[in-house]
BADREN-258072 format. One record per residue: y negated, z negated, x of N, C-alpha, C, CB in turn; residue in one letter. Coordinates in steps of 0.001 Angstrom, whole numbers, plus 500000, padded with zeros to 6 digits. Each point is the difference from the previous one (the first is absolute). Glycine has a CB too. Example, Ala and Ser with C-alpha at 12.3 -4.5 7.8 and 13.67 -1.06 7.14 Angstrom:
<torfis>
505690492200513190498810500000499110498800500000500900501173498754498108A;497777501966501542498810499940500820498910499270499230500628502145501184S;
</torfis>
This chain:
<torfis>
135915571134186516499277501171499532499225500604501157499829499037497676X;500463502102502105498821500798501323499452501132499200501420499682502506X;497515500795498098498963500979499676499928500987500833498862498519499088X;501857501889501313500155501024501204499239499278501360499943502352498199X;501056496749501945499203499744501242500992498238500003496745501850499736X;502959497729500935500265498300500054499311499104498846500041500259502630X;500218499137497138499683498904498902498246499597500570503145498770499545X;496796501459501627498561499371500420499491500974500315500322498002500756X;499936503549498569499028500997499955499625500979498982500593499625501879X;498995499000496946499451500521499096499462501347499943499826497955499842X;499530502304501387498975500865499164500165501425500881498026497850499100X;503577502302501238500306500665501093500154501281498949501159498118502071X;499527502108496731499565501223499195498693500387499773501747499543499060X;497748499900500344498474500202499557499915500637501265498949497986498355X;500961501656502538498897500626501449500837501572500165499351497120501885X;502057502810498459500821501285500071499608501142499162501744498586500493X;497910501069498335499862500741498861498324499969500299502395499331498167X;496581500488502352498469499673500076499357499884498616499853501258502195X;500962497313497796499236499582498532499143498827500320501966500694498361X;497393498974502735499371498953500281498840499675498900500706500499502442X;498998500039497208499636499757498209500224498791499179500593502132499958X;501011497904500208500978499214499600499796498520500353501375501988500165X;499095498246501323499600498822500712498730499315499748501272500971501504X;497919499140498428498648499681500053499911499358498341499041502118502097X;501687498681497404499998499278498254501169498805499978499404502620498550X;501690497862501959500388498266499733499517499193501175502276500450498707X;496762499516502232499347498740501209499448499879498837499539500303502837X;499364500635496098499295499058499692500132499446498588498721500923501701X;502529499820497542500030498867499160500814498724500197499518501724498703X;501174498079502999500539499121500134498963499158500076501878500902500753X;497399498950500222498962498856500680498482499975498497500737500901503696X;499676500337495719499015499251498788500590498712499151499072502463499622X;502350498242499932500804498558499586499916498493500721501555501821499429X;498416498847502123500034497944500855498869499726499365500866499805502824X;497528501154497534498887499755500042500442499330498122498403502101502420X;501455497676496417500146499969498775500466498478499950500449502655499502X;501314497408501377500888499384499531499703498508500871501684502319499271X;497368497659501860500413498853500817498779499365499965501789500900501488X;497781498042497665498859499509499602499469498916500663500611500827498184X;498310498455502201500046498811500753499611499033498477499147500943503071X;500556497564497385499838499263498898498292500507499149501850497784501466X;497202502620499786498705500100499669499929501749499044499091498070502600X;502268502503497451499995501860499345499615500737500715499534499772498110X;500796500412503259499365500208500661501728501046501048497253497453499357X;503025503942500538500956500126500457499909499677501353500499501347498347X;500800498368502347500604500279501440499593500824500750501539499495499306X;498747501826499769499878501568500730498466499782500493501752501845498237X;497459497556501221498874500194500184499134498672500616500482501844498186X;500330497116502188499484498818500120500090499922501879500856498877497089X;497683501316503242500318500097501809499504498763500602499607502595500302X;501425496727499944499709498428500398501128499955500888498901498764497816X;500895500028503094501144499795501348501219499727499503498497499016501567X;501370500386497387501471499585499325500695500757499529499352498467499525X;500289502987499604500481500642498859501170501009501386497281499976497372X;503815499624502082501369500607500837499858501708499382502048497289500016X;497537502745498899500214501424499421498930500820500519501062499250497881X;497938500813503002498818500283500845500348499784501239498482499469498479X;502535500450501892500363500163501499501868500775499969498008497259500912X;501875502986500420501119501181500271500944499366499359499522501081502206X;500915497722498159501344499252499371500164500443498085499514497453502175X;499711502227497152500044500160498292500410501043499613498390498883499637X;500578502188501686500026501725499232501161500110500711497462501341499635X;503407498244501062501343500757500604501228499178498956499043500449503137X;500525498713496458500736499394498617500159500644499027499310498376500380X;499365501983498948499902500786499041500470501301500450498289498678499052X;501584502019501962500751501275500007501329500040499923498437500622501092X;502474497868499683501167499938499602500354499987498405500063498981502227X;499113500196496960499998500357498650500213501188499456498850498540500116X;500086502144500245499763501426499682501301500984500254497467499500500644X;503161500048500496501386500847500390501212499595498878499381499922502876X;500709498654496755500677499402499090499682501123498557499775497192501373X;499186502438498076499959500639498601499636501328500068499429498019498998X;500529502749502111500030501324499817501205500752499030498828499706502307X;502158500054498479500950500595499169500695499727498669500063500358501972X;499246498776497925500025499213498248499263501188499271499603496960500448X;499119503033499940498893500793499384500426501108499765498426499047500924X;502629501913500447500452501288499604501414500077499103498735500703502197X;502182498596497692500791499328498968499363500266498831500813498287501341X;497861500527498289499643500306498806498829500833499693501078498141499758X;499001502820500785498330500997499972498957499574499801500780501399499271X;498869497449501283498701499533500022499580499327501713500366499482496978X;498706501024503222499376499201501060498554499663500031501679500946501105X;497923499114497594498690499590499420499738498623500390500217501502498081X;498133497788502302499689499074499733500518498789499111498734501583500718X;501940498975497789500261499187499277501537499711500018497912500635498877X;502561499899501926501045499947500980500214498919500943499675502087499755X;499655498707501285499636498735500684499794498146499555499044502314500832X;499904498191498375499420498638499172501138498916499410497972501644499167X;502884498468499993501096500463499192501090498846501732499021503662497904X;501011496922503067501101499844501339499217498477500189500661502990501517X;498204497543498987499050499057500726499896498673499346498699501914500743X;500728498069497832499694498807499310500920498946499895498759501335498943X;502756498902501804501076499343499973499563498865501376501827502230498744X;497542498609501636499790498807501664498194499779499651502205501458502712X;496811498390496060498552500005499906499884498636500566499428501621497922X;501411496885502057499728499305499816500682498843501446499504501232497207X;500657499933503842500129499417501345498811499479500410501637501433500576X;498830497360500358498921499155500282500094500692501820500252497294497745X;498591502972502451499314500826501150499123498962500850499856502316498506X;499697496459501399499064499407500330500288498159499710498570502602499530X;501453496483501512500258499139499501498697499194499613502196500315501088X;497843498477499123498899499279499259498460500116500925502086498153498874X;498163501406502345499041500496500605499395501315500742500636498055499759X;499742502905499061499481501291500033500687500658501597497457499222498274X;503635500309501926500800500670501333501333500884499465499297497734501690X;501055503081498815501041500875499369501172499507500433498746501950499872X;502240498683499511501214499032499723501036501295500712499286498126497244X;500085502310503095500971501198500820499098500300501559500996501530497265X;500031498401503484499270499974501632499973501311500006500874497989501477X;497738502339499192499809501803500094500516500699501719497328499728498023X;504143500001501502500821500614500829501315500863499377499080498086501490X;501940502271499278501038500722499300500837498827499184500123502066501921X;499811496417498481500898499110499306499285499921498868501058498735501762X;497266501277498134499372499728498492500402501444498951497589498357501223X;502459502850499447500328500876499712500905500159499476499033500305501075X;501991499172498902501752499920499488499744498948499143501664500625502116X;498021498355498096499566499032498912499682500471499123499450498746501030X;499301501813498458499229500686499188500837500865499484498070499686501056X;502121501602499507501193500599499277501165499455499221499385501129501575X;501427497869499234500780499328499319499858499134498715500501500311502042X;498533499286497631499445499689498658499680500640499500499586498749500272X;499959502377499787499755501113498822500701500665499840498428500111500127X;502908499916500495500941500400499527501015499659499351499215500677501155X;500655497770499241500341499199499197499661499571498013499991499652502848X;498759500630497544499036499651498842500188501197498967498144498663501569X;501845502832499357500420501100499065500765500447499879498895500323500036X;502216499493500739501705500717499530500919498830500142499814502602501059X;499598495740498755501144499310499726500331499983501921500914500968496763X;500371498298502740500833499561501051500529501167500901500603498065498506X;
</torfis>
């Protein structure tokens, strides 16, 4: 599927057309969904949890999640939704990845290999095999 543009340029209409509007509404009902969907044990989200460990607070997570974001884009325009509850709905398929091992150290190295890691389980977790 493409969007006028390459598969990894989502948001290459929106901008052509100057709907950055657009853009700005699905960043944020995407990352409201992580912020929602990715809980720690204490309820305490990811999106929002700034500690040395939390992979989703450093470059590696958010370049994961944007690979995400490139993934279910074109789902969303498929099914006319790119709402939060959308998102939510994609996301909650991977809520229950383990991010952190026992002694509060992350389980993904914050490099491009933790980076592919990370991705690769949530993509795993949300579109299956």
């Amino acid at each position: 599927f493409q969007f006028n543009g390459t598969n990894r340029t989502i948001f290459r209409k929106y901008y052509a057309e100057n709907k950055d509007i657009l853009i700005t509404k699905v960043l944020i009902n995407y990352f409201s969904a992580v912020r929602d969907v990715f809980i720690d044990e204490n309820g305490e989200s990811y999106w929002d949890l700034n500690t040395d460990y939390n992979v989703f607070r450093r470059t590696v997570g958010f370049l994961a999640l944007i690979d995400i974001l490139v993934e279910l884009h074109p789902i969303g325009i498929i099914e006319k939704r790119l709402d939060k509850e959308f998102f939510k709905k994609h996301l909650s398929k991977a809520s229950n990845i383990k991010l952190i091992d026992e002694d509060k150290k992350s389980l993904y190295p914050f490099s491009s290999v933790g980076k592919n890691m990370l991705r690769d389980e949530l993509k795993k977790l949300i579109f299956g095999n």
